[in-house]
C-alpha atoms as one frame of an Amber mdcrd trajectory, in Angstrom:
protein
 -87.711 -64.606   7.767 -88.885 -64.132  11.304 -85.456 -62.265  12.604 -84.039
 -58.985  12.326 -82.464 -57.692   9.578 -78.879 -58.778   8.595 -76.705 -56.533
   6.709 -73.171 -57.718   4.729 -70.825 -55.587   3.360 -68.401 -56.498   1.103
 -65.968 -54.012  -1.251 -66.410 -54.150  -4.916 -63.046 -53.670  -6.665 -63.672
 -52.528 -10.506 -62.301 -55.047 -13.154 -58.632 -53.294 -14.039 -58.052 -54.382
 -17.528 -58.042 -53.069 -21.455 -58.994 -55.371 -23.740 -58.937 -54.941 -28.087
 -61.690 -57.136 -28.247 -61.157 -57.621 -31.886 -60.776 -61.692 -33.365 -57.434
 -62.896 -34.658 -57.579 -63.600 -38.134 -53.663 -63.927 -39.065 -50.375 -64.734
 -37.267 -46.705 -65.031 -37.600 -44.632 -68.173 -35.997 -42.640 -68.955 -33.053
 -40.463 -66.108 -31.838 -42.409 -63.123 -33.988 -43.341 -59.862 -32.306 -45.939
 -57.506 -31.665 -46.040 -53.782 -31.075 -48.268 -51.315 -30.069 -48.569 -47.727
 -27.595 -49.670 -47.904 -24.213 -50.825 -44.190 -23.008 -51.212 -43.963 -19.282
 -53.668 -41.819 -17.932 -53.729 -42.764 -14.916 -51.155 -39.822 -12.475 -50.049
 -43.014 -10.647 -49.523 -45.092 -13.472 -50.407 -48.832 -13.714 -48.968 -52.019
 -12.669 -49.269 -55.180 -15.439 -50.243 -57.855 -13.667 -50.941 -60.558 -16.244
 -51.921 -60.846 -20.410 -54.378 -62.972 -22.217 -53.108 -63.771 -25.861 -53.741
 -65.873 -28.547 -51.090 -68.568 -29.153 -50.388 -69.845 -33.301 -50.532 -73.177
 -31.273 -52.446 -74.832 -29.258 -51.440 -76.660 -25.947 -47.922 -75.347 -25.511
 -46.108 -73.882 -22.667 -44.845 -70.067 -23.604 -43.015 -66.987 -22.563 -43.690
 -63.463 -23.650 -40.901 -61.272 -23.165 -42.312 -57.719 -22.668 -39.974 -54.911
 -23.507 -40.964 -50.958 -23.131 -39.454 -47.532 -24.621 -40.616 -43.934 -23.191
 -42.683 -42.655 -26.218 -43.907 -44.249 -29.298 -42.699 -47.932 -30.786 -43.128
 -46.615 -34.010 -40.071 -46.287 -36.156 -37.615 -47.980 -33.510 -39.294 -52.039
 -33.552 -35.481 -52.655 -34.738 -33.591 -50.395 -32.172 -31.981 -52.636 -29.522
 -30.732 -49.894 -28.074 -34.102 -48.023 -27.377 -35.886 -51.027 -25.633 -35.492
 -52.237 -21.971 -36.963 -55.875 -21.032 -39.068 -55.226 -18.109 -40.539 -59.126
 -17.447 -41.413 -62.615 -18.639 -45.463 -63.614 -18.953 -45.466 -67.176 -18.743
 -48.380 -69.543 -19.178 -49.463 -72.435 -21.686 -51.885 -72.312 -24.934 -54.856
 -73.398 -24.517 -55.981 -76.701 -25.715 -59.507 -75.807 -27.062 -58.221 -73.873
 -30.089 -56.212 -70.851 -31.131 -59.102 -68.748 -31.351 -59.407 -68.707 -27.244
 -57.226 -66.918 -25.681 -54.775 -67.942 -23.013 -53.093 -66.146 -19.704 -49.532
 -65.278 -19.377 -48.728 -64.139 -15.530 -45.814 -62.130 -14.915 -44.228 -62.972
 -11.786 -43.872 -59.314 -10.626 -45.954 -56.720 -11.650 -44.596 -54.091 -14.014
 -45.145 -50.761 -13.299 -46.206 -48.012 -15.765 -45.333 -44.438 -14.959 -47.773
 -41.980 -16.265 -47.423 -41.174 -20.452 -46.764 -43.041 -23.443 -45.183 -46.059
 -23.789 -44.229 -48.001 -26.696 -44.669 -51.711 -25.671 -42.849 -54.958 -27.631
 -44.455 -58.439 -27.171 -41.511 -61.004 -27.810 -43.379 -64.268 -28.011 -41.322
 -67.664 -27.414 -42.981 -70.867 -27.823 -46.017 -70.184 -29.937 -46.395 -67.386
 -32.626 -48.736 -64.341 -31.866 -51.843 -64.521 -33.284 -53.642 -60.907 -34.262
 -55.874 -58.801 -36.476 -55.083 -57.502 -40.209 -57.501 -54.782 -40.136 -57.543
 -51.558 -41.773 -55.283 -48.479 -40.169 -54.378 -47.387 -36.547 -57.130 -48.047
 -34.016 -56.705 -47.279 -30.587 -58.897 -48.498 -27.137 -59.469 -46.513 -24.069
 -61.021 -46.307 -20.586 -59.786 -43.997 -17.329 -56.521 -45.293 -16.745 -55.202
 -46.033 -20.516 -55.660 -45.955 -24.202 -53.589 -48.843 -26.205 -53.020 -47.629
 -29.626 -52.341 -51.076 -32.390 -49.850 -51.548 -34.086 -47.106 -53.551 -36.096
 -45.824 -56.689 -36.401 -42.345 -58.038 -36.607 -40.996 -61.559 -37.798 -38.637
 -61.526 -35.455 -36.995 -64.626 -33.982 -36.352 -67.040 -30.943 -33.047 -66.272
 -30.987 -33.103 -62.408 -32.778 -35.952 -60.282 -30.965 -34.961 -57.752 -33.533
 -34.345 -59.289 -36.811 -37.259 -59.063 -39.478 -39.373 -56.658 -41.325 -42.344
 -54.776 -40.238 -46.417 -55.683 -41.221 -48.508 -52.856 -40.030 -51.731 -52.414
 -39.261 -51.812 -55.796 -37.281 -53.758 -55.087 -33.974 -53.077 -56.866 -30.963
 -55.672 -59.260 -30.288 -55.680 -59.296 -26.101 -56.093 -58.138 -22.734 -53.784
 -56.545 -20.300 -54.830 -56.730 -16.813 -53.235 -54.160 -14.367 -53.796 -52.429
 -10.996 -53.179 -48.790  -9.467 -52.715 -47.621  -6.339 -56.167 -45.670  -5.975
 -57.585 -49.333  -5.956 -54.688 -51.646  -4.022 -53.026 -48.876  -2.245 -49.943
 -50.351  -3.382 -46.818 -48.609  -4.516 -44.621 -49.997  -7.556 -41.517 -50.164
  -9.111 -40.899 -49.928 -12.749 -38.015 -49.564 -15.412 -37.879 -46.272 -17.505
 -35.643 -46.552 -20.431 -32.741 -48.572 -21.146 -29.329 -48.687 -19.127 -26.398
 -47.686 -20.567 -23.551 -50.098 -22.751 -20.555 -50.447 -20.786 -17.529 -53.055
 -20.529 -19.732 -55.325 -18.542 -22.779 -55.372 -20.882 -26.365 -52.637 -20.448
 -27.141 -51.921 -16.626 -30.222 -52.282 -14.886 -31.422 -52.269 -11.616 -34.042
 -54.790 -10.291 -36.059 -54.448  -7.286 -36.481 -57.462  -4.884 -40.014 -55.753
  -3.223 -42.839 -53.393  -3.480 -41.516 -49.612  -1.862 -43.352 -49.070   1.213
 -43.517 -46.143   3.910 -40.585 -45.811   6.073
């Protein structure tokens, strides 16, 4: 009290994340699918880092596979052919109840160029919980707008079989980073490879790009 003044900085990162906000009130089981448009606004794009999701079970280890198409979802959910699986979110339900939601970490970030994105949620272990509302309702803030979305009952062993329920929003959050806040460059996957005699190509990236 009797000293001189003391000053601390420290730098305040913004929270990075877009979140539906909306209560699950329905669900399919184990191995069903959800859908919905990811618009990136953002001219670097964003990087996925993690998602928090409600699980049809409580206190269960899971996997989402997350697949992604350049343009809308809607019309292809069934088109193999259109999809590329960019990563695996893993984490476990929690064990309060399946109205609190529960992280899934990817264990590379996936990086979204700028535009629209049609994003599958495969999810393996629990069902996906979500929200039978009324119509298409989309979410935004500066970086991206998620637009919800469809349903699929899809299957742990068929992430296409299954018919379509729509409107059923995504009940989550996807938490993400850009480069005006990490300074970070990414890599992503932009469409899927092509069929040849050795199966669909892709390429994989073992780190971040940096300078030189």
């Amino acid at each position: 009290l009797c000293g001189p003044t003391s000053t601390i900085t420290k730098s305040i990162v913004p929270l990075q994340q877009i979140t539906t906000g909306v209560a699950p009130n329905n669900g399919l089981g184990d191995g069903a699918s959800v859908y919905f448009d990811l618009d990136v606004t953002n001219p670097m794009g964003v990087s996925i880092e993690s998602l928090d999701i409600f699980g049809s079970v409580s206190s269960v280890p899971f996997t989402i596979d997350m697949y992604v198409k350049p343009g809308t979802y809607t019309g292809f959910e069934g088109t193999a052919a259109e999809w590329a699986m960019v990563g695996t979110a893993a984490g476990t339900t929690n064990g309060t109840a399946t109205t609190v939601p529960s992280n899934a970490l990817f264990p590379q970030t996936i990086y979204l160029p700028p535009g629209q994105h049609g994003i599958k949620l495969h999810y393996l272990g629990t069902g996906p919980r979500y929200t039978t509302g009324s119509g298409i309702l989309s979410w935004s803030n500066s970086d991206v707008t998620l637009t919800a979305g469809t349903s699929r009952g899809t299957s742990t062993t068929n992430p296409w079989s299954g018919s379509n329920i729509t409107p059923r929003w995504f009940a989550g959050t996807i938490y993400y980073g850009t480069h005006n806040i990490s300074g970070n460059a990414d890599y992503g996957t932009f469409g899927p490879g092509c069929a040849g005699t050795l199966g669909v190509s892709s390429l994989a990236n073992s780190a971040k790009p940096v300078i030189g």
